[in-house]
C-alpha positions as CSV (number, residue, x, y, z in Angstrom):
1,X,13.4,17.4,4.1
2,X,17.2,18.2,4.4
3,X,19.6,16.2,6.7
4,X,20.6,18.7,9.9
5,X,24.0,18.6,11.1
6,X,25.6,18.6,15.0
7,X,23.8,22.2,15.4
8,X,20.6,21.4,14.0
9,X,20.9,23.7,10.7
10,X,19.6,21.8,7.4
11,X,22.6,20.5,4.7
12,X,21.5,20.2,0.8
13,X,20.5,17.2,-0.6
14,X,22.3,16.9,-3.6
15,X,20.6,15.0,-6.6
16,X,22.9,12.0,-6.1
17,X,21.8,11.2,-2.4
18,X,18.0,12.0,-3.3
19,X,18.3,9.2,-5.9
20,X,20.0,7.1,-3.4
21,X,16.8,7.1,-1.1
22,X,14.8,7.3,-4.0
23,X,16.5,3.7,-5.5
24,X,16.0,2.4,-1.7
25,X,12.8,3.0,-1.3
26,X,12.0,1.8,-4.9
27,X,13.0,-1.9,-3.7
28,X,11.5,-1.8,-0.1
29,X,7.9,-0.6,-1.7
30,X,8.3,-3.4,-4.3
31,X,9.8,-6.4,-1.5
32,X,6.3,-5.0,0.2
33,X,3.8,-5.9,-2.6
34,X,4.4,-9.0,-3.6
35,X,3.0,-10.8,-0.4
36,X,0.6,-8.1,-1.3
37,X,-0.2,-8.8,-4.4
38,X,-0.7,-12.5,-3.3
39,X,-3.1,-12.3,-0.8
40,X,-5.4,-9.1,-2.6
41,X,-5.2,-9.9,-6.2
42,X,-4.6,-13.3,-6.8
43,X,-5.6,-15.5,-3.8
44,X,-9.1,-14.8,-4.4
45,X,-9.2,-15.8,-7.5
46,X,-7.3,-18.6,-7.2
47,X,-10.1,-20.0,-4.0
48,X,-12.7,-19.4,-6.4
49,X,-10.9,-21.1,-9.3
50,X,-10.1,-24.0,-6.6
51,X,-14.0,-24.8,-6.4
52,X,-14.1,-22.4,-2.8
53,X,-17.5,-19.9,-2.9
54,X,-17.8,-16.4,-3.2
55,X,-18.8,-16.1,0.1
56,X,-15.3,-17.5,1.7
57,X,-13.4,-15.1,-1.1
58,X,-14.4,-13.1,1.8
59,X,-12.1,-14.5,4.0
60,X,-9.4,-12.6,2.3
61,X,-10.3,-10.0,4.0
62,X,-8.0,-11.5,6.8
63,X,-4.7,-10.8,4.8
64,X,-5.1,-7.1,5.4
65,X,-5.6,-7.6,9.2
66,X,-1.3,-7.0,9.6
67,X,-1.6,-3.8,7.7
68,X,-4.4,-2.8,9.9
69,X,-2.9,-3.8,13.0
70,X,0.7,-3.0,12.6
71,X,0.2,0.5,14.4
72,X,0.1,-2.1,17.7
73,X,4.1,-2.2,17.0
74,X,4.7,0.9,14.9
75,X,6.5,2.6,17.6
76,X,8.6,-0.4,19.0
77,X,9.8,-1.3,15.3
78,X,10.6,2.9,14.9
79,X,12.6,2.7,18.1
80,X,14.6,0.0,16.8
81,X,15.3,1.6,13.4
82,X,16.6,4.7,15.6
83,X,18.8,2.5,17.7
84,X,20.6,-0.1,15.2
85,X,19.3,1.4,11.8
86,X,17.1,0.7,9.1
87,X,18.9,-1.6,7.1
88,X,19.1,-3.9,9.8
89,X,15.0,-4.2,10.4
90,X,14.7,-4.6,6.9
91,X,17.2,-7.2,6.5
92,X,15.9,-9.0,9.0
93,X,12.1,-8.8,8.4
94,X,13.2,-9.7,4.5
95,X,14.7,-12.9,5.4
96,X,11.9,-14.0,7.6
97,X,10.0,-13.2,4.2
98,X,11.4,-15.4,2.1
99,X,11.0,-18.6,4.7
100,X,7.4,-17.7,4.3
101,X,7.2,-17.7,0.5
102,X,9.0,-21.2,0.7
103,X,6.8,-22.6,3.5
104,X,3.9,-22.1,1.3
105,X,5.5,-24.1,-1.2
106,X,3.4,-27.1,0.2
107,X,0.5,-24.8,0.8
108,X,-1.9,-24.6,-2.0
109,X,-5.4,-23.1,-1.6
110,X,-7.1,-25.5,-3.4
111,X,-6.3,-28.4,-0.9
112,X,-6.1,-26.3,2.7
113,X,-7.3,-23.2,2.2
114,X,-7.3,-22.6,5.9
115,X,-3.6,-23.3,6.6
116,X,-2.8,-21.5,3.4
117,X,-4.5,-18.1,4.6
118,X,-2.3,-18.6,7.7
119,X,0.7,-19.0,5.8
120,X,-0.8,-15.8,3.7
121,X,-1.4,-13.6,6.8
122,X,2.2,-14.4,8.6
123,X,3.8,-13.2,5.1
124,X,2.0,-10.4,5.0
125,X,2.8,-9.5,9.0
126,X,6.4,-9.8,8.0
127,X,5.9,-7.4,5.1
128,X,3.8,-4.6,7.4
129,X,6.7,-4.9,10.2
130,X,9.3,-3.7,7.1
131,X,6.7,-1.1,5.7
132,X,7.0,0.7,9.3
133,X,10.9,0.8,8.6
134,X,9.8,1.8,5.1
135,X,7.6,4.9,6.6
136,X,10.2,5.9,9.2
137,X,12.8,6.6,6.4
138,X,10.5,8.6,4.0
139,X,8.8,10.3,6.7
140,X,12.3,11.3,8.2
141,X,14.1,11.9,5.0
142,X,11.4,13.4,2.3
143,X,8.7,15.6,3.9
144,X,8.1,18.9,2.2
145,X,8.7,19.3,-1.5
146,X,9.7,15.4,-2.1
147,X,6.9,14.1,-0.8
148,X,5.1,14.2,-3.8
149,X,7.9,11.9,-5.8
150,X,8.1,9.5,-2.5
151,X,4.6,8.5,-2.7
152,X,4.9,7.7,-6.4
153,X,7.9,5.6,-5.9
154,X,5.7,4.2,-3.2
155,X,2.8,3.5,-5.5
156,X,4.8,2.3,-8.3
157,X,7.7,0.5,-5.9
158,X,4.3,-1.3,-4.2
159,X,2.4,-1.7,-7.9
160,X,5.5,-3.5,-9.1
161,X,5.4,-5.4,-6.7
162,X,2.1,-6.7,-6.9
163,X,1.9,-6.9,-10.3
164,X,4.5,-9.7,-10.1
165,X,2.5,-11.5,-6.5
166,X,-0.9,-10.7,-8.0
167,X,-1.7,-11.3,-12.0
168,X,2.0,-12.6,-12.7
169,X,1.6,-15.2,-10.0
170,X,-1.4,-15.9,-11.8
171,X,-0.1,-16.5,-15.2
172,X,2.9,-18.4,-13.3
173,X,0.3,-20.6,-11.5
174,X,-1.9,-21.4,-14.6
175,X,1.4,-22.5,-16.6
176,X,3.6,-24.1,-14.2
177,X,1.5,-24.6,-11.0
178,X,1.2,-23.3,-7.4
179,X,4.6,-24.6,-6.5
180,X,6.9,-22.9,-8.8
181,X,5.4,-19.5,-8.5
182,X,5.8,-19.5,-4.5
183,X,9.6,-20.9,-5.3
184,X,9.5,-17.9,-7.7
185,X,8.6,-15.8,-5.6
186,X,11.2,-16.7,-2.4
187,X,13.7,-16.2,-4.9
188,X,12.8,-12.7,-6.5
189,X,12.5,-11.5,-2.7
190,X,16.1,-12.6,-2.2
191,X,17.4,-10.8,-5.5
192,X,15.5,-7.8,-4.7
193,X,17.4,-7.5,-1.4
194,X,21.1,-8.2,-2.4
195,X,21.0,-4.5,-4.4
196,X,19.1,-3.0,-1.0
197,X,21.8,-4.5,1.0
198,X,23.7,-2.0,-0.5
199,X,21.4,1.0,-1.1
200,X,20.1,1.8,2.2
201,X,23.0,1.5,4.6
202,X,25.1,4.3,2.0
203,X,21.8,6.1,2.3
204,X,21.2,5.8,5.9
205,X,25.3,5.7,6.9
206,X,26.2,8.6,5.2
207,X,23.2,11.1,5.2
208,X,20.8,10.3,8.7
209,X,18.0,12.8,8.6
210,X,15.7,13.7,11.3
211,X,13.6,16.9,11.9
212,X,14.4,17.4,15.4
213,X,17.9,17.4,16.0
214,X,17.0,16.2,20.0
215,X,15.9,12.5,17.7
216,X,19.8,11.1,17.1
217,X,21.3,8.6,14.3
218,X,21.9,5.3,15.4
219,X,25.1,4.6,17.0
220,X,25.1,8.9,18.0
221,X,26.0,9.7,21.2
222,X,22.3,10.8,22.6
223,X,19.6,8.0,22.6
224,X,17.0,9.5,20.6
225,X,13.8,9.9,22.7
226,X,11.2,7.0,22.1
227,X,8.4,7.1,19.9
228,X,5.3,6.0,21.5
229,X,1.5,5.6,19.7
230,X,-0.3,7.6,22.2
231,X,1.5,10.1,21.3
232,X,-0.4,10.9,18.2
233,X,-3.0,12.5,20.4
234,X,-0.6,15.8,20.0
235,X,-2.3,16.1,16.5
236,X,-5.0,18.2,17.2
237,X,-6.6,17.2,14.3
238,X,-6.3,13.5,15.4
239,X,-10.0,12.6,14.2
240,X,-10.3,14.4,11.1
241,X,-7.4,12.5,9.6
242,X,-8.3,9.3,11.0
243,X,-12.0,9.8,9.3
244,X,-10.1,10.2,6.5
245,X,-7.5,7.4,6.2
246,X,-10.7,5.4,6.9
247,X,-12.9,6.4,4.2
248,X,-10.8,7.3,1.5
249,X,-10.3,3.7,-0.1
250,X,-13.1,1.6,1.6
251,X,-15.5,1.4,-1.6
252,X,-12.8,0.8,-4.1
253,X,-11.4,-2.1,-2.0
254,X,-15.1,-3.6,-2.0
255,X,-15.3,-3.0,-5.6
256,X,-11.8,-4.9,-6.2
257,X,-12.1,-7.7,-4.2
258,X,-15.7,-8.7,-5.6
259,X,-14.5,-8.3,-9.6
260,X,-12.1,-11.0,-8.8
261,X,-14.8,-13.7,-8.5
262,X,-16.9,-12.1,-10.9
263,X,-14.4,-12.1,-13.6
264,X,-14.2,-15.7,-13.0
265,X,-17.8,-16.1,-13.6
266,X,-17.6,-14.0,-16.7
267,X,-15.6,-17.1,-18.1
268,X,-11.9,-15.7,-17.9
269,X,-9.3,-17.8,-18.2
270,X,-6.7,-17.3,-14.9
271,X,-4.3,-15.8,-17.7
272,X,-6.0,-13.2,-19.1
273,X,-7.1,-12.5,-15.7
274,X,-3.5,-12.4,-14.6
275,X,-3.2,-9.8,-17.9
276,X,-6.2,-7.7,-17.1
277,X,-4.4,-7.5,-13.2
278,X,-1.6,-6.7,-14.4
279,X,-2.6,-4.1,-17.0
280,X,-4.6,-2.1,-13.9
281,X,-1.8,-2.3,-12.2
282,X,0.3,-0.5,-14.5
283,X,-2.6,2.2,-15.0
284,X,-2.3,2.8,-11.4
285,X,1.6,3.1,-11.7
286,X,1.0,5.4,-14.9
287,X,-1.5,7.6,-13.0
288,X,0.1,7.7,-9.7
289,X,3.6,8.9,-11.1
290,X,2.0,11.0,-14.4
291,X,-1.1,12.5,-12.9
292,X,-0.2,12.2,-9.0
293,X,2.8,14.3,-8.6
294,X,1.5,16.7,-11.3
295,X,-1.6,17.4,-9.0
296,X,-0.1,17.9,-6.1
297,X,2.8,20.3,-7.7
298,X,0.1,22.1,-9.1
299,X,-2.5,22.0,-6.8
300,X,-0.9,21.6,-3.2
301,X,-1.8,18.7,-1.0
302,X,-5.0,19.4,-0.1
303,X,-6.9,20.1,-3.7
304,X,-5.0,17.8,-5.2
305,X,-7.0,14.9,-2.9
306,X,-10.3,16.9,-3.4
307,X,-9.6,16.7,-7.3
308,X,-8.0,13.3,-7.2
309,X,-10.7,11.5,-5.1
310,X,-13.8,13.1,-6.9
311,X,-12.1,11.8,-10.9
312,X,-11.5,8.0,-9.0
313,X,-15.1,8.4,-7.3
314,X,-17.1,8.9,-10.6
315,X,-15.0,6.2,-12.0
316,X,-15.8,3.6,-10.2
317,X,-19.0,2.8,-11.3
318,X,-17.3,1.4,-14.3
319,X,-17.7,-2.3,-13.3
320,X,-21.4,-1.8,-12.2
321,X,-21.9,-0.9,-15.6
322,X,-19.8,-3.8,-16.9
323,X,-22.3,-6.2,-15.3
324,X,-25.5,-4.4,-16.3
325,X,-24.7,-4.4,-19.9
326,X,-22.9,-8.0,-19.6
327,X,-19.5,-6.7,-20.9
328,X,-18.0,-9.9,-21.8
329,X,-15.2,-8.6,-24.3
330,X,-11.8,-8.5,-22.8
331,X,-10.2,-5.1,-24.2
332,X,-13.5,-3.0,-23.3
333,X,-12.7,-5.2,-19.6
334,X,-8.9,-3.8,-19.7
335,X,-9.9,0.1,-21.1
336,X,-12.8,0.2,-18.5
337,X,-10.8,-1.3,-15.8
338,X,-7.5,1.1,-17.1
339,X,-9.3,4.4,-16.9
340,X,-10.2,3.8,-13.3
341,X,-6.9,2.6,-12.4
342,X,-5.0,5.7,-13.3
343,X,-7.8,7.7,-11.1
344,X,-6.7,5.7,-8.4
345,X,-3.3,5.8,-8.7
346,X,-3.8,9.7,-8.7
347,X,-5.5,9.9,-5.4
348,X,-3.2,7.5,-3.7
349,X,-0.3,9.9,-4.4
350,X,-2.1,12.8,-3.6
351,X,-3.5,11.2,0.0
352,X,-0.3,9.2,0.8
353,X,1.8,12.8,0.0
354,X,-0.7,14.4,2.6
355,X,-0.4,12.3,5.3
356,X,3.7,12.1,5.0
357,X,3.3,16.1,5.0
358,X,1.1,16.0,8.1
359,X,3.1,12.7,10.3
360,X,5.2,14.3,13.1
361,X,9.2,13.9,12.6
362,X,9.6,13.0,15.9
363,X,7.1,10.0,15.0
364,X,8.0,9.7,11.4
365,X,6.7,5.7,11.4
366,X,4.4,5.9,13.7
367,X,2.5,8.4,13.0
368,X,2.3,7.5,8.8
369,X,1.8,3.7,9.9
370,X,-1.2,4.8,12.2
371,X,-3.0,6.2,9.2
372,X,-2.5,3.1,6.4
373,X,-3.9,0.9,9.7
374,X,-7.1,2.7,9.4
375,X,-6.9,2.6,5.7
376,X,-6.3,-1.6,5.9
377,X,-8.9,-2.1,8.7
378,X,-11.7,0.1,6.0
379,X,-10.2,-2.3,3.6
380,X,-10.6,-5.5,5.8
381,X,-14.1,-4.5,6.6
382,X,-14.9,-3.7,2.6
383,X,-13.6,-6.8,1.5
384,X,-15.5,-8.8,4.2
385,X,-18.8,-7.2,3.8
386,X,-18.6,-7.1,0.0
387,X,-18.3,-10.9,-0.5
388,X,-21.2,-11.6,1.4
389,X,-23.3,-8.7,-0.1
390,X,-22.2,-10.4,-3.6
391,X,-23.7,-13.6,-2.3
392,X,-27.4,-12.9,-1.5
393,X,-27.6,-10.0,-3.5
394,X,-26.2,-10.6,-6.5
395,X,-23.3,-8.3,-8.6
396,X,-25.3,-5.8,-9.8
397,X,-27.0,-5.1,-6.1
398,X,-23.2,-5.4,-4.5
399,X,-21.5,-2.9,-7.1
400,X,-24.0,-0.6,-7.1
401,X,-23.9,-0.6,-3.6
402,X,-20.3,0.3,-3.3
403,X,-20.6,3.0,-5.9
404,X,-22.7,4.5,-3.4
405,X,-20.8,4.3,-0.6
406,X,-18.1,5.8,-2.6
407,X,-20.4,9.2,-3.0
408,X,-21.1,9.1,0.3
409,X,-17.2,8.8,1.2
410,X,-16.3,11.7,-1.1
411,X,-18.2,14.4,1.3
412,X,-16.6,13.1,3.8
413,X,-13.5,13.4,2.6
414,X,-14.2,16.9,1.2
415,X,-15.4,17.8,5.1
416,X,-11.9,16.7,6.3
417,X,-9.5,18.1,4.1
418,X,-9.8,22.1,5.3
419,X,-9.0,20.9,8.7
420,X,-5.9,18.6,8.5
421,X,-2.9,20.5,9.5
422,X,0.5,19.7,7.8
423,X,3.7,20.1,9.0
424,X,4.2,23.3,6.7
425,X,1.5,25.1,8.0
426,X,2.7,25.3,11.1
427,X,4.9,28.4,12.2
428,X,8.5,28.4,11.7
């Protein structure tokens, strides 16, 4: 999307502002997945390494409850990014953030883990209120043909992130202790702000975009009209893309957040499982920004998800099969767990580029938040469900299990995707 001027007529974007946004949203996506990263791949392996049960790994499940919930105050937190900015949510929201990472300073999970799941979940509220902010300026600013290269900078922004909360905090734990990574951690949320500082209000100050030229830059002289979340029932194909921000991730979540206590059991140290994180994480960078954007170039929107989701699909039985042959061997661990990394990676580009391309620009936050809230309450559900399937039934029974689910998700997604409607489709 182009910025409009007074009269409503688009202005180019010039390769120096797109890579303005572009460098902006880079460090918002990453400031958001590091409490990320924390609470979905690390904190459960650090409960189980802590002496906790694989049942209460389940109890993770309540760090996603903020990114499933934050469409409750999607349209209040895009109403105040109309009316004093961006920047200013952000720095606001990323200050809060780094009191957090220092409070949990004296919150390890191996001696409360109840208070240190608190501490976990209030980061992680903080980091879902400045994700809203996030989704209101790429909605607003990068529909159309950049949507493709602003989910990748999301993935990869949001990777990087938790690659650093998830297996670096793990390798930071292991060698210096629960302490120093959390200090670590306030501190690289800082840094990563002081260059934002400066980013986003050059972005935002000097190029405001909105579709409808009705929906004013801050300090204009027309209010902008509010957004509001019922609202989204002008999307006449509300359900079909609420089925499918539901679906699209649950099994893969269950599969994730049980092969962090079963690689414990498989006898990994907490470093090589910090390297075995981290090298996933990268695949999913590699395939999100290689194989994502060149999908949905290629393909459009809609077959690049029906490609992208069927590759990550028949993928994920990889860890099933891990267990049944008793694949102990750590670089068959990090190829396996590599190859259906960059699969995922490629459909979350591909879905994330959809649902920007199908969000109203007169909701731009709302609507996008509204749809990774039903992907985060799937997620909350899988990861809850999974642990305790894992429990009585054992790995094998629990992997398999979400393999299936996963085949079962994939028609459902296929039954959605002719009947979302994106904002290009409709008439000019």
């Amino acid at each position: 999307m182009n910025p409009i001027d007074q009269a409503g007529m688009a202005l180019p974007a010039t390769p120096a502002s797109l890579a303005t946004e572009y460098r902006a949203l880079a460090l918002m996506y990453t400031a958001q997945g590091l409490p990320t990263g924390l609470a979905f791949h690390a904190l459960g392996t650090l409960m189980r390494q802590g002496g906790h049960g694989v049942a209460e790994v389940g109890l993770v499940g309540l760090a996603f409850l903020p990114w499933a919930l934050k469409f409750l105050w999607a349209a209040p937190v895009d109403n105040a990014c109309a009316r004093w900015g961006h920047a200013r949510v952000v720095g606001v929201t990323q200050a809060l953030a780094v009191l957090a990472c220092l409070a949990l300073i004296a919150l390890p999970p191996s001696q409360g883990l109840h208070a240190t799941l608190a501490a976990v979940l209030a980061l992680n509220t903080l980091a879902a209120t400045q994700d809203i902010a996030t989704n209101a300026y790429a909605v607003a600013r990068l529909q159309g043909r950049s949507a493709g290269p602003a989910n990748a900078i999301q993935v990869a922004g949001f990777i990087a992130g938790m690659l650093v909360g998830g297996g670096g905090l793990l390798m930071v734990v292991d060698r210096w202790g629960w302490q120093a990574a959390m200090g670590g951690m306030a501190a690289l949320m800082l840094a990563l702000y002081l260059p934002l500082a400066l980013y986003l209000p050059l972005a935002l100050d000097t190029r405001w975009a909105s579709a409808s030229p009705n929906r004013a830059a801050p300090g204009g002289g027309d209010r902008p009209p509010p957004a509001r979340l019922r609202d989204l029932r002008r999307h006449s194909d509300l359900a079909w893309a609420l089925m499918l921000a539901l679906v699209f991730k649950f099994a893969s979540t269950a599969v994730e957040t049980l092969a962090q206590p079963w690689l414990v059991d498989r006898g990994l140290s907490l470093s090589q499982i910090g390297l075995l994180q981290t090298l996933k994480l990268l695949a999913t960078a590699a395939g999100g920004v290689l194989l994502g954007i060149a999908l949905v170039r290629r393909l459009g929107n809609r077959r690049a998800v029906a490609f992208s989701c069927a590759l990550a699909t028949a993928l994920l039985g990889t860890t099933w099969a891990m267990e049944l042959l008793d694949v102990r061997n750590l670089p068959l661990l990090c190829l396996a767990f590599g190859m259906e990394s960059v699969a995922a990676g490629a459909m979350y580009v591909a879905i994330w580029a959809l649902f920007m391309n199908w969000a109203s620009p007169e909701r731009p936050g709302t609507d996008y938040t509204a749809m990774q809230c039903c992907e985060s309450l799937a997620n909350a559900a899988a990861a809850g469900a999974i642990g305790s399937l894992g429990a009585s039934q054992g790995y094998g029974w629990a992997f398999a299990a979400a393999w299936a689910a996963g085949l079962a998700v994939l028609l459902l997604i296929w039954a959605a995707l002719p009947r979302i409607r994106l904002q290009q489709d409709a008439p000019r």
